[in-house]
N, C-alpha and C positions, 0 to 999 in steps of 0.2 A: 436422405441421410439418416443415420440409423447412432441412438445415442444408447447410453447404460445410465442406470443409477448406482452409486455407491452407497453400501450402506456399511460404513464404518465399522462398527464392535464385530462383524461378520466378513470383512474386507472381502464382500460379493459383490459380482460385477454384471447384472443382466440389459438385456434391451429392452429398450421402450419403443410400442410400435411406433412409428413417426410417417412415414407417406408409403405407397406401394411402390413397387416396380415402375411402373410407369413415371414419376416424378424422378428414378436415376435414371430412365434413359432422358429425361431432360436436361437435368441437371450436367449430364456427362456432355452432349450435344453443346449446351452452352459453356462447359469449361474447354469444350475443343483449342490443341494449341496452345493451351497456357501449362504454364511450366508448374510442374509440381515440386515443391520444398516439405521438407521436414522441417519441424520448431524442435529449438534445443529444450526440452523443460526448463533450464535457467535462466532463460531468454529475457525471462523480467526482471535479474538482475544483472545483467551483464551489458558490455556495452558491444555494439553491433562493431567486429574488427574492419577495419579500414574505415575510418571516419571520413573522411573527403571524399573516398569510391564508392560507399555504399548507400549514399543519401535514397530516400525513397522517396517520390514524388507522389503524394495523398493523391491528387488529380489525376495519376496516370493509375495510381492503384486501384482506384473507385472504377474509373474505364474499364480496368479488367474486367470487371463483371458482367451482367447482361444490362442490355442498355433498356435504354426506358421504354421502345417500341417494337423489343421483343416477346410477342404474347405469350411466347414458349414457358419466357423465365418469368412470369407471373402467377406462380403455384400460390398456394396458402401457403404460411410458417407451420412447420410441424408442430402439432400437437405436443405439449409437454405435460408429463404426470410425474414430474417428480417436485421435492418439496420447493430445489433450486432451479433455473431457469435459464437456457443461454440467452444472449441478446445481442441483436446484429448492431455492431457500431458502425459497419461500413468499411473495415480495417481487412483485406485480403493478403497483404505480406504474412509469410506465417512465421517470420522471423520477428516480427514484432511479441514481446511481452508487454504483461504491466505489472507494475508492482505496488502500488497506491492507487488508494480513492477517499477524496473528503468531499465534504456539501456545506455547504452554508444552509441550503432547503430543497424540500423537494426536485424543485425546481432550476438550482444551480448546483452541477455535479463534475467535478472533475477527477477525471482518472489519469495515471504518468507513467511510462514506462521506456521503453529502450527505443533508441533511436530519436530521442526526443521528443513523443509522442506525449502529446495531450489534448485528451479531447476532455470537451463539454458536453451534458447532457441540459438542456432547457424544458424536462418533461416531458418534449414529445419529441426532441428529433437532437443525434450525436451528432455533433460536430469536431470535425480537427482544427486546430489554432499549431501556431509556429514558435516555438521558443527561441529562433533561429541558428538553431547548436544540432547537431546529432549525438550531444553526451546521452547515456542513458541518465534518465530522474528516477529517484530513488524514494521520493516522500513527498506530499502535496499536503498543505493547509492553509486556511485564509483565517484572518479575524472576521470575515464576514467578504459579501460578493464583492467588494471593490477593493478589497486587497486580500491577493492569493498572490503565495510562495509556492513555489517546485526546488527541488534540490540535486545536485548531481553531486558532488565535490567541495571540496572548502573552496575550490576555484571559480565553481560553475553553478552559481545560484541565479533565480530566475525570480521576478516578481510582475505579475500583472493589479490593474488599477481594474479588471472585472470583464465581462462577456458583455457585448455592446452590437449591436447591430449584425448579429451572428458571427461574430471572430472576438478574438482576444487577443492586445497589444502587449506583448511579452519585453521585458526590458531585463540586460546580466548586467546584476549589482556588483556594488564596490568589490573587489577582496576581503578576504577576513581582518588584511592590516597591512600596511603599508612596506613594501616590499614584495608579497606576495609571499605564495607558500614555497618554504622549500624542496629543492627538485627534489631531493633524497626521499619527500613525502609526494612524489606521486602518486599516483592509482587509489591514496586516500577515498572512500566514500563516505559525504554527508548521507548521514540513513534515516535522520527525523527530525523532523519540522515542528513548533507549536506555539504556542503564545499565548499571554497574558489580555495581550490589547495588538491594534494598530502598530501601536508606539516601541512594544517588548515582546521582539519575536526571539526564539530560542531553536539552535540547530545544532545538532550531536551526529556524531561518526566517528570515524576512525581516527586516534591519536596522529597529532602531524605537526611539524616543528612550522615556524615562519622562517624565512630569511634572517641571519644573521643573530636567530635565539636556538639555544636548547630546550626552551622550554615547550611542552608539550599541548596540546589543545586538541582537548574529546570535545570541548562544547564552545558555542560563545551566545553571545547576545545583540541585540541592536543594542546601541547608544547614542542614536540619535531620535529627540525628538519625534522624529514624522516617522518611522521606520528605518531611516534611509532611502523613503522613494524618491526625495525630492530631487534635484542638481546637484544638491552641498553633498549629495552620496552616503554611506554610513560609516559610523565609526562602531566599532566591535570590542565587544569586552569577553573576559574570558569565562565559563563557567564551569569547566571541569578538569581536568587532565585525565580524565579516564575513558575508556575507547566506550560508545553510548550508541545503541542500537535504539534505542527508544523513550521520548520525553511525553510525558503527561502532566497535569495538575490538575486541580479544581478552582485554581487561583493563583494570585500570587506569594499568598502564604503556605502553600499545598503544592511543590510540585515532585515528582520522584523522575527520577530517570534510571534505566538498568541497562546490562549489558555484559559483556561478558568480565570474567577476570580481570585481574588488571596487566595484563601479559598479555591480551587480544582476542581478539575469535577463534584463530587457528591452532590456541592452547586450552579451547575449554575452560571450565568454570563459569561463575555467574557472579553479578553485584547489581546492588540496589541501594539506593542510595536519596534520601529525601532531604527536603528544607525548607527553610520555614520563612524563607524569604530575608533572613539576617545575614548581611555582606561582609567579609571581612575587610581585611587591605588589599587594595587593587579594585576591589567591586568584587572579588569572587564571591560567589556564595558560599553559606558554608553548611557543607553536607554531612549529615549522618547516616553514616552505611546501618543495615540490616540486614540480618541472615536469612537468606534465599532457602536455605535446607536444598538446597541444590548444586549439583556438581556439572549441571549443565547452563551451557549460552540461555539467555533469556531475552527474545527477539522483539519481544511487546509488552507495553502497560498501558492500561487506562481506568478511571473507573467510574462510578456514577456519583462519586463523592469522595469527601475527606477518610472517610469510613467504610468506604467498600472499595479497593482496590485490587484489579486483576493482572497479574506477568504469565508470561505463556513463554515456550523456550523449545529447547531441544527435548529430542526423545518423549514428544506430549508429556513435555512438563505442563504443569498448572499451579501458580501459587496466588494465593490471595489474603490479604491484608485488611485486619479490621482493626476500627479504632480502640486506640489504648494496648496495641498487642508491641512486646518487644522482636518478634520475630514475621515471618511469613510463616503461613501454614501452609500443610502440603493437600492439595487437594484431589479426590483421585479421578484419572483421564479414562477414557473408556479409548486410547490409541498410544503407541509408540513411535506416529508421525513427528516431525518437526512442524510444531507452529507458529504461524508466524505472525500471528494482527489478532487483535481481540477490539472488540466493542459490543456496547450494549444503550438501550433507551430506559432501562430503568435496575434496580436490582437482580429483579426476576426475568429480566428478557436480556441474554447476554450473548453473542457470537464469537467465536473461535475458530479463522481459518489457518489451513495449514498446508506441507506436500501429500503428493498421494490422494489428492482429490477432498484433503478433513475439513470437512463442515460440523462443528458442536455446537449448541445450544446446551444454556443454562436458565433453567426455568423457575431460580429460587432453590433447587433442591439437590438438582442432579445435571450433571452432561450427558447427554445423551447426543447419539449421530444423527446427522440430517442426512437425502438424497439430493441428487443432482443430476441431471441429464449431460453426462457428459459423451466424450465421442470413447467409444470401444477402441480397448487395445490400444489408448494412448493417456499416458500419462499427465494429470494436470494439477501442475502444484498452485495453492492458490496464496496469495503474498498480502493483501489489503481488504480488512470490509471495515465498511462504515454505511448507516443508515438514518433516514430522515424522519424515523421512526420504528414500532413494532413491524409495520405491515408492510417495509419500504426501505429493503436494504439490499448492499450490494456486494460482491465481493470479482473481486480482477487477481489474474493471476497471468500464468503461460499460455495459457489457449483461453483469454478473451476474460466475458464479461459476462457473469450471473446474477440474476436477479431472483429475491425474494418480496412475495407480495402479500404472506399471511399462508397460516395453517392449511393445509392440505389431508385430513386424516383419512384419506383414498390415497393416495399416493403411493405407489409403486415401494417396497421394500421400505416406507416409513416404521419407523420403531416407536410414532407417538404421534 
């Protein structure tokens, strides 16, 4: 197989040697018979059409490959020299995306994407677990290993108690409220997951009425005790009326959430909006919007504090928020990709992925592009990173699962 690097500010696209000749005519030997698919690049957000016809069975998919006492298919993994890395999960549909990845640690890592897919990573070997849904999941996070959220929907949330003897017991909680959501808000998507504790988890998406109110719901809350994992189920409170692609904090007195306009995604615009943890009537919280300096969607926030705060959005947007500022400042992108997930392990070590293959790093100063070994002449947009550190991160998109393991300044088209 024969990969390229991207390097960003230059949107060049070359090959990296990866095996000879001789490893495609193995390669091609042991794909004999199997059916070849294209992936749609949106694949990690979308949901797979025909839900009940297109289930994929992980067991029958893993079989596709070469079996275990085939000498042929026991090549070495190609060499990688670029700064990013792909990584075999095991996953041969190519209809599968992903669109999220959170950790608890090294060690515990899950990635979610379409079709229901969620695998673990336990450090040395991916695994798939059953959410028992074919919705596509759209956001993953836990307050630690023994309680992890996945989200599809205000309808189709998912919560496990942790990865246990190599799988993970996935359990679909309560509704958002009692009646359930109204039909007129189908196709709604929950698009972020995050929390405080256990006890206050927080999920934002698309504006959506309940049964029998007009009133609107971008966000809610647990309001139970335990989470809602327990029997007694959960009870929900509201937290926003406005359509929220992405929630972050630093705490409970610290959290922002942004998203687009208040008119949806498909009209453009941007909002951001923080609080300080003071609830009005009802329990809602009560937000202070701030000026994005932007006229575009803003699809992420996070940051490494109360005082360093990053939103990334459309058109590589970049805005970023310090303490004591009445606005966002506008920071400049070295692309005019859509991005889509930001994180970072300290001030000066920040990641930015996005479509079109954008990986940035912020080094304290500047953004500058990473490379990546990805596949020639196909496009991969990347949707989630998150990492267990400076030297251990990851990012999941359309085609799969990249890994970063520390500086490379050899590196094939590196610019640092």
């Amino acid at each position: 197989m024969t990969f390229s690097t991207l390097s960003l500010s230059r949107r060049a696209t070359f090959a990296l040697v990866m095996l000879g000749l001789s490893l495609a005519a193995v390669a091609a030997a042991c794909a004999e018979n199997q059916e070849v698919t294209t992936r749609d690049p949106d694949a990690g957000i979308t949901t797979i059409p025909g839900v009940d016809a297109a289930e994929v069975d992980a067991t029958d998919a893993a079989d596709a490959g070469c079996s275990d006492d085939a000498a042929d298919c026991g090549a070495p993994a190609p060499v990688c020299n670029a700064e990013w890395c792909p990584v075999d999960t095991k996953i041969t549909d190519e209809r599968i995306g992903l669109s999220a990845v959170w950790g608890s640690s090294a060690n515990d890592v899950w990635v979610v994407g379409s079709g229901g897919t969620a695998l673990h990573w336990d450090g040395a070997t991916w695994a798939t677990t059953s959410v028992g849904s074919l919705y596509s999941l759209y956001a993953v996070w836990g307050s630690g290993p023994n309680d992890v959220w996945a989200v599809s929907t205000p309808g189709a949330l998912y919560h496990t108690t942790g990865f246990v003897d190599g799988t993970a017991q996935w359990s679909r909680v309560t509704d958002i409220a009692d009646g359930g959501v109204d039909t007129l808000s189908l196709g709604k998507v929950a698009r972020a997951v995050w929390g405080t504790s256990a006890s206050d988890v927080w999920i934002g998406g698309d504006a959506f009425s309940r049964k029998g109110s007009s009133t609107l719901w971008g966000g809610f809350r647990t309001s139970a005790p335990d989470g809602g994992a327990s029997d007694a189920g959960i009870a929900w409170t509201s937290i926003s009326n406005n359509h929220i692609t992405s929630i972050w904090g630093s705490g409970p007195e610290d959290i922002w959430i942004v998203g687009p306009g208040s008119r949806g995604v498909q009209y453009g615009g941007s909002s951001a909006a923080h609080t300080d943890g003071t609830l009005a009537d009802g329990g809602v919280p009560v937000w202070t919007a701030f000026d994005t300096q932007s006229a575009y969607v803003l699809h992420a926030v996070w940051g490494s504090g109360a005082g360093d705060v990053w939103a990334v959005g459309e058109r590589g947007s970049i805005r970023h928020f310090t303490g004591g500022a009445t606005r966002w400042s506008i920071a400049p992108s070295p692309t005019t990709s859509t991005l889509r997930s930001v994180w970072g392990s300290s001030p000066s070590d920040v990641w930015i992925v996005g479509d079109e293959g954008t990986l940035l790093h912020y080094d304290g100063t500047t953004w500058a592009p990473a490379t990546a070994a990805f596949e020639p002449e196909k496009t991969t947009n990347l949707y989630g990173v998150w990492g267990a550190g400076p030297n251990d991160v990851w990012a999941v998109g359309s085609r799969g699962v990249f890994h970063y393991s520390g500086p490379k300044p050899d590196a094939e088209g590196a610019d640092r």
